[in-house]
C-alpha positions in Angstrom: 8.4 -17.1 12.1 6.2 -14.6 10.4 7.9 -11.8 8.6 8.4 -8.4 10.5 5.6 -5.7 10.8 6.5 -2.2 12.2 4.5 0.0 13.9 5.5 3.8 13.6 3.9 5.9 16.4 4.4 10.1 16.4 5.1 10.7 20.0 2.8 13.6 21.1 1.2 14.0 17.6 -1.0 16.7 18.9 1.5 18.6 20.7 4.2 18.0 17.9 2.9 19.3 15.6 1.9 22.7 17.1 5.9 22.5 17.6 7.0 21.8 14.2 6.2 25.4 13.8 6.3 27.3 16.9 10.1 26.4 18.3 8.9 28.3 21.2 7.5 25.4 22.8 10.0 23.0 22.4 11.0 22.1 26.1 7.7 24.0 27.9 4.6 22.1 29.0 2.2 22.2 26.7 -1.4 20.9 26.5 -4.0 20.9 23.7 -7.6 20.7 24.7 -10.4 19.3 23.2 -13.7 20.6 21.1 -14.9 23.9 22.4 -11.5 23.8 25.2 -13.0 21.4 27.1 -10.3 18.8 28.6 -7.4 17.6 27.9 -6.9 15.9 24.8 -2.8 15.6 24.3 -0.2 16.9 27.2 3.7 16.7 26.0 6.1 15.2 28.7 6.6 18.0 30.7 3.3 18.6 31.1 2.6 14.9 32.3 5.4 15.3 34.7 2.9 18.2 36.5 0.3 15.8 36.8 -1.7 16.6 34.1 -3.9 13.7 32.8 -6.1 12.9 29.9 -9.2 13.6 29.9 -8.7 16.3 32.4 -11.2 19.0 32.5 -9.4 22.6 31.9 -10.9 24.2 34.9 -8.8 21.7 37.1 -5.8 22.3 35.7 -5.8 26.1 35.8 -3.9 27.1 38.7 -0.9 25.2 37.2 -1.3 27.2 33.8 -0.8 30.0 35.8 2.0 29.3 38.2 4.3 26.6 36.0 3.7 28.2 32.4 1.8 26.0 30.5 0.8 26.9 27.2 -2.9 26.2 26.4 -3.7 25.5 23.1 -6.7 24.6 21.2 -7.4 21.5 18.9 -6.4 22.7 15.7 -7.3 19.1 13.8 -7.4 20.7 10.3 -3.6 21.2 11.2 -3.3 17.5 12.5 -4.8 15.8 9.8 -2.3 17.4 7.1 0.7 17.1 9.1 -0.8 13.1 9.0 -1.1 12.7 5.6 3.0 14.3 5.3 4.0 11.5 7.6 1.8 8.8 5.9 3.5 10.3 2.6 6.9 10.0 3.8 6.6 6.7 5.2 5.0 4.9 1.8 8.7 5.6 0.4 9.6 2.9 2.7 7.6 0.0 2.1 4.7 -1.2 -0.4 2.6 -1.9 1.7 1.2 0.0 4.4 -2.1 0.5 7.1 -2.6 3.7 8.3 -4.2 2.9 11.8 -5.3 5.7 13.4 -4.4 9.9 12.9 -0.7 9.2 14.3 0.1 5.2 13.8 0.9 3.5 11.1 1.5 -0.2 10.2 4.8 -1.0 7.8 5.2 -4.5 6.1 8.8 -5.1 6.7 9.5 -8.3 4.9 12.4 -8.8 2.4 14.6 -6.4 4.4 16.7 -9.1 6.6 19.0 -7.8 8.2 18.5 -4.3 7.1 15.0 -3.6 9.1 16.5 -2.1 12.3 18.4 0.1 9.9 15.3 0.8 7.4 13.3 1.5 10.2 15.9 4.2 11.7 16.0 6.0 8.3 12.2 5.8 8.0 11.9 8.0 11.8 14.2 10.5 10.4 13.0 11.0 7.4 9.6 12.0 9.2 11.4 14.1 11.0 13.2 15.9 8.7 9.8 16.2 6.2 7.7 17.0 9.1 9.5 18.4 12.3 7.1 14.9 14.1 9.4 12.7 16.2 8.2 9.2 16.0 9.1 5.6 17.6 9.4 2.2 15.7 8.6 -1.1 17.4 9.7 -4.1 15.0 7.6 -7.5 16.0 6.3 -10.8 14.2 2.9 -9.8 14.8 0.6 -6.8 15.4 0.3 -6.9 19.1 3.9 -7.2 19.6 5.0 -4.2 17.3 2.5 -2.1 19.4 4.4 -3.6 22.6 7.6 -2.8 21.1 6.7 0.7 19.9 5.8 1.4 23.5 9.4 -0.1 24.7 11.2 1.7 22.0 9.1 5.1 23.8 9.8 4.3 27.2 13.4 3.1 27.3 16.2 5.6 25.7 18.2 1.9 25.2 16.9 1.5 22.0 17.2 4.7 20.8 13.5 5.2 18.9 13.6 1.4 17.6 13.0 -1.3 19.6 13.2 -4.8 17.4 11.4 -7.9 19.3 12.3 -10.1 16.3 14.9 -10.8 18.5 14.0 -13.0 20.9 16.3 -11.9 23.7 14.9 -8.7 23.2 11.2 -9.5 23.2 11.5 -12.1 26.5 13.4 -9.2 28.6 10.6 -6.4 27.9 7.6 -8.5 28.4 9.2 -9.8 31.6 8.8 -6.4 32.7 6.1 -4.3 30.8 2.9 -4.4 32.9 0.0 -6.3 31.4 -2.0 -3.2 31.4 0.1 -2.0 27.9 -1.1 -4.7 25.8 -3.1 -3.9 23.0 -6.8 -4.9 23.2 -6.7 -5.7 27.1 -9.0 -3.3 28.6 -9.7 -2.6 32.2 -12.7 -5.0 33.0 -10.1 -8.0 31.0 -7.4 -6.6 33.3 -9.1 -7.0 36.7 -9.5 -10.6 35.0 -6.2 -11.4 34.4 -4.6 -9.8 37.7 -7.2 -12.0 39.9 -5.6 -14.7 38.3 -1.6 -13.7 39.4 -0.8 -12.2 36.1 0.8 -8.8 35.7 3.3 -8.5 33.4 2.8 -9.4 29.3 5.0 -12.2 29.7 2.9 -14.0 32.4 -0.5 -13.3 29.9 2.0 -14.7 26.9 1.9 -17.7 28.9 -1.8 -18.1 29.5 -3.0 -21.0 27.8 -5.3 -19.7 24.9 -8.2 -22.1 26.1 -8.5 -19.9 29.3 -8.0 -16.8 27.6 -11.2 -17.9 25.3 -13.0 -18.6 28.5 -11.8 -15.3 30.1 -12.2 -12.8 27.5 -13.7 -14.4 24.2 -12.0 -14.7 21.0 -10.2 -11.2 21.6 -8.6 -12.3 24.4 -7.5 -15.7 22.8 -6.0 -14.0 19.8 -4.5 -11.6 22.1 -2.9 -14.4 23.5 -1.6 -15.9 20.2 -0.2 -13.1 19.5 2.0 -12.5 22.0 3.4 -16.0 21.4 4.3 -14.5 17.3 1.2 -16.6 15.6 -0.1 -13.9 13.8 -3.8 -13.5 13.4 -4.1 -10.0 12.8 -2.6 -9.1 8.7 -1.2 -5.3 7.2 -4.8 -4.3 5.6 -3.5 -1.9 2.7 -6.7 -1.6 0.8 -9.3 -0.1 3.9 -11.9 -1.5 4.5 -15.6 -0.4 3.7 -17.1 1.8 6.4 -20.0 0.2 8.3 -21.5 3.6 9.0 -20.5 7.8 9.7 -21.2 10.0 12.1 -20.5 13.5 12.3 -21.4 15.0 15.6 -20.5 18.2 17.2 -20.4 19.9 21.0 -22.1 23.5 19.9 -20.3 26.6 21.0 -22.7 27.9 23.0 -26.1 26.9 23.6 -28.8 25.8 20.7 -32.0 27.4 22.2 -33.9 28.5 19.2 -34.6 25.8 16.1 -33.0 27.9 13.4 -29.6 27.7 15.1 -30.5 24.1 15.1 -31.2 23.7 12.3 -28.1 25.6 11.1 -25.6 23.2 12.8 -27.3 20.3 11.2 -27.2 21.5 7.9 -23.2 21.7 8.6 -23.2 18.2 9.7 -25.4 16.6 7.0 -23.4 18.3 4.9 -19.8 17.1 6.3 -21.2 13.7 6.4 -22.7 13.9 2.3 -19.0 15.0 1.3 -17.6 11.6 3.3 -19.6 9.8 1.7 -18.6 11.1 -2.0 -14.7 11.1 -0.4 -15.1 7.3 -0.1 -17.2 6.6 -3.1 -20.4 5.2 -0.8 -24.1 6.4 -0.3 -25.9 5.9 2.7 -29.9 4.4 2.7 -30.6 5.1 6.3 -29.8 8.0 8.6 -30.4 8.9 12.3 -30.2 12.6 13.5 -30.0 13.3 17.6 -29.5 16.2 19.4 -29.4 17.0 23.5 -29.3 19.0 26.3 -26.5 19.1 28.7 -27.5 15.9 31.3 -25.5 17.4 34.1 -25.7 21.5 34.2 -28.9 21.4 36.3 -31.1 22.9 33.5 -34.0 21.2 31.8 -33.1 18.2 29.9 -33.9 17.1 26.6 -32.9 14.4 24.1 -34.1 13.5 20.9 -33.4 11.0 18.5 -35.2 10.5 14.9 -34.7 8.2 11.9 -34.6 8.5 8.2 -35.0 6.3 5.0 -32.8 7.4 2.3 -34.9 6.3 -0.8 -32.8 5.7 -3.1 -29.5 5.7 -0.7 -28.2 8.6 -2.1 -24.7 10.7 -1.0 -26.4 14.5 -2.7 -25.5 16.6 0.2 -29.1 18.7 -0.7 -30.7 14.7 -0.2 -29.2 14.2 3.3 -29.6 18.1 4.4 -33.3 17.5 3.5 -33.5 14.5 5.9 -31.7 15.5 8.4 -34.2 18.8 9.1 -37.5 16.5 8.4 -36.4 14.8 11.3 -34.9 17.1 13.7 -38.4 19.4 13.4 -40.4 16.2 13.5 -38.9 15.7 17.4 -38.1 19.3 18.0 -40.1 21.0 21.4 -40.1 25.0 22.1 -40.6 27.9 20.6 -38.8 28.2 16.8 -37.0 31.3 18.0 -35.4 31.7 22.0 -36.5 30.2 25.1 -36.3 27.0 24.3 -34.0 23.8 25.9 -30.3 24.6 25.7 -29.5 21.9 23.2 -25.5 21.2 23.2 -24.8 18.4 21.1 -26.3 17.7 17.7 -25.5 15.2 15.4 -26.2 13.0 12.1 -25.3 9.3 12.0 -25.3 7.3 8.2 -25.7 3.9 7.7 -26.5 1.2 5.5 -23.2 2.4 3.4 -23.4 0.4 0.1 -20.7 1.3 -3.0 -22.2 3.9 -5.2 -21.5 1.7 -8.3 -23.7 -1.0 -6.5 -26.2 0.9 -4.8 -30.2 0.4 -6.3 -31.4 3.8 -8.8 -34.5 5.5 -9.6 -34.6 5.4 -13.2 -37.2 7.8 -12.9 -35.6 10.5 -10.3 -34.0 13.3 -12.5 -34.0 15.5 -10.0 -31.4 13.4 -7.7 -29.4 13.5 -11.0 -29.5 17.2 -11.1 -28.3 17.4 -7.3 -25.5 14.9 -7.8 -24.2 17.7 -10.3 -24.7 20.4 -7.5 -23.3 18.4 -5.0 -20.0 18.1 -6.8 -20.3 21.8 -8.3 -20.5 22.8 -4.1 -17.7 20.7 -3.7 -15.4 21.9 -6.2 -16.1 25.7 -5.3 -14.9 24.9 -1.3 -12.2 22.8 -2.8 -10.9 25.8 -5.2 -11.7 28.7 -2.9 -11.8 27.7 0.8 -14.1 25.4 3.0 -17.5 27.3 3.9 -16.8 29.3 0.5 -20.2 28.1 -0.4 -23.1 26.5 1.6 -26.6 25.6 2.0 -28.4 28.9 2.8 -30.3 27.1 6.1 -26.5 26.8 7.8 -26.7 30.5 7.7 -23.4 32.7 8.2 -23.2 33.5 11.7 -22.8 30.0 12.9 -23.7 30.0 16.4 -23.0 26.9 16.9 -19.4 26.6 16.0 -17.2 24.8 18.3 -15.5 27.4 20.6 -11.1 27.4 19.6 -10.1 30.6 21.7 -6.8 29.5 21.8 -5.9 27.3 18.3 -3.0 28.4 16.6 -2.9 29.3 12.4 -3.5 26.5 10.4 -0.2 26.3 9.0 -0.6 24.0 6.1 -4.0 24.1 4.3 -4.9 28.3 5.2 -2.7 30.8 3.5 -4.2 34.0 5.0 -2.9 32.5 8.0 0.1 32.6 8.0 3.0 34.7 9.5 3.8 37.7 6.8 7.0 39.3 6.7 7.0 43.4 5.6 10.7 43.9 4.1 
């Protein structure tokens, strides 16, 4: 049998951490909502328990706020991704190798510990808690589809008290007996319809598909899906990530773009964002595609535009990309440059062809781009030192119309200091 892999999961991320330093509401419904307080994005249990479900708009949920106290919070992600990077931090302590998975899982290589797994494991959820206030849940498995099943029976069932371990066979048999095939990693709905037509509704009866039919069903995904669930692993703990095939960095506007400066400001902003991912992961980008919309289902006039751009040489400059981005978006941009234009809502910038810097084709000839490779990195150690937004390019402007709407996000704990609580002795 392979060796164990665990999958830590933060229950509630979202909502967790706005508890880790509110204590106030610890036991109350809460919700957080998404970019400019749109839907629901993250409920804890007792809010689930009112009926509240993801992806909710807030506007349908606002009679309960009202009458059964929930507290309404905005995203607060610059929060979220700190209090991730505590948990990733406390959870490399426990094993070598490690794949963080998403912004509140995370993959642990488990092997050499024996015996001493359920008990590693157990330590490794408090110690989260005790560095970061997050309550988590371990599922122990062979493979990576099981640990995923066995983090979601270690959530659901207070029997295993965080840490459910289907290296035990026992174990494993009675959950998938009864876990609904709709919980299995990778099975989506249209594969679910699929499988049900076909009598199977529970994860053990799709264990016991034979993998020819779950090729001819669902493809390869389905097939290894399969395989999985029977412990042949065919998914391995990636520690070193993987090269991005492309980033985007789009953004619902705060209110309304209507005139092509304000445009032009929020695409600066996300040019921008996207140069500084690029530097962050050592990459430059040789092609780039810039959109922006109206809102298709307000009633008003509708709009949508989409234009390319060559990077020549791929470059990651932030002055490069911000140059691109506006040659395009004024190249497919109708109204008037100032008011009365369409209502544009979303805009956005999308990189790809992502090659390593190191490897990426120069200019021997293009001084200049040396020059703004100095800037870039000048810009970047100014917001690093003093703040983010300290510094920018001047077409983002100040007033920032555009900005994503947070009436209700709370401090940002961790990464603002003139945010925080202050005590007058």
């Amino acid at each position: 049998m392979p060796d164990p892999i665990a999958l830590i999961d933060c229950n509630n991320f979202y909502v967790s951490c706005e508890r880790s330093f509110d204590a106030r509401l610890v036991g109350k419904p809460v919700v957080v909502l998404s970019n400019n307080d749109g839907c629901a994005v993250a409920r804890s249990e007792e809010a689930k328990l009112l009926g509240i479900k993801m992806g909710e708009p807030a506007h349908f949920f606002r009679s309960r706020v009202k009458d059964m106290g929930v507290r309404v919070l905005s995203s607060n992600y610059c929060l979220y991704g700190d209090m991730s990077r505590r948990v990733v931090s406390t959870i490399n302590d426990f094993s070598p190798s490690i794949e963080v998975y998403s912004i509140d899982e995370t993959f642990v290589d488990l092997s050499g510990f024996g015996d001493r797994m359920v008990g590693h494991a157990t330590a490794m959820r408090a110690a989260v808690r005790e560095a970061t206030g997050i309550p988590t849940c371990v599922g122990i498995a062979p493979t990576k589809t099981l640990a995923k099943l066995a983090n979601h029976a270690a959530k659901k069932n207070p029997l295993f008290s965080g840490v459910a371990d289907f290296m035990d066979s026992d174990i494993a048999k009675w959950c998938m007996d009864r876990i609904d095939v709709g919980e299995v990693w990778r099975v989506g709905s249209a594969t679910q319809a699929k499988v049900r037509a076909l009598g199977i509704n529970t994860v053990a009866q799709l264990r016991d598909m034979p993998r020819e039919l779950a090729r001819e069903l669902g493809t390869v995904v389905l097939e290894r899906t399969v395989a999985e669930l029977q412990g042949v692993r065919c998914m391995e703990i990636e520690d070193v990530e993987p090269q991005r095939k492309g980033i985007a960095v789009t953004r619902s506007s705060g209110t309304p773009m209507t005139d092509l400066d304000t445009l032009t400001a929020a695409l600066t902003a996300h040019a921008t964002r996207a140069a500084q991912k690029l530097r962050d992961h050592g990459l430059v980008a040789g092609h780039m595609s810039v959109f922006y919309h109206t809102n298709p289902h307000n009633g008003s006039a509708k709009s949508s535009v989409s234009r390319a751009a060559t990077l020549s040489p791929p470059s990651n400059s932030t002055f490069a990309l911000v140059r691109a981005a506006l040659s395009a978006a004024e190249r497919g941009y109708r109204g008037p440059r100032t008011g009365n234009g369409f209502a544009y809502t979303k805009a956005g910038v999308i990189l790809e062809d992502l090659v390593a810097e190191e490897l990426a084709p120069k200019d021997l000839f293009a001084e200049e781009l040396v020059k703004e490779g100095r800037l870039s990195a000048a810009l970047d150690a100014v917001n690093d030192k003093f703040g983010k937004k300290t510094m920018v390019i001047a077409s983002e402007g100040f007033r920032r119309k555009h900005e994503t709407k947070f009436d209700h996000r709370t401090p940002r704990y961790t990464t603002r200091i003139d945010e925080l609580p202050v005590a007058i002795a």
